[in-house]
C-alpha positions, 0 to 999 in steps of 0.5 A: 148650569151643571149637567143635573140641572140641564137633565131636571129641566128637559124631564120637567118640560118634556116626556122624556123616558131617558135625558143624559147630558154630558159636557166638557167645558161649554160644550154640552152633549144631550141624548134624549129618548121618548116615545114622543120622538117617533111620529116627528121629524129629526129636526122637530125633535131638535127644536123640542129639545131646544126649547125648554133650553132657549132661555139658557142659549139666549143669556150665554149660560149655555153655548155649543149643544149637540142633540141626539134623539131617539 
């Protein structure tokens, strides 16, 4: 998957007001900003950034993902 597709899909499956992703190699390095984030806790904040990419984790297309939400 490449950095756009991951981007389009956390905006498609989250009200997200900002999503960057960079990666380097299967690394990928996600930084998410909503509103929603600010009444959950860090690691519900985690889990919903995962969600939307559980499917791509599961088959391989993704591999090591570090989250940072604010």
């Amino acid at each position: 998957m490449t950095n756009e597709e991951i981007e389009l899909l956390l905006k498609n499956a989250l009200n997200l007001d900002e999503v960057h992703v960079n990666s380097e190699g299967s690394h990928y390095k996600i930084i998410a900003v909503s509103d929603s984030f600010a009444d959950m806790s860090r690691v519900k904040r985690q889990r919903s950034v995962y969600a939307p990419l559980s499917e791509k984790i599961a088959d391989g297309s993704l591999h090591a993902i570090t989250i940072k939400t604010f």
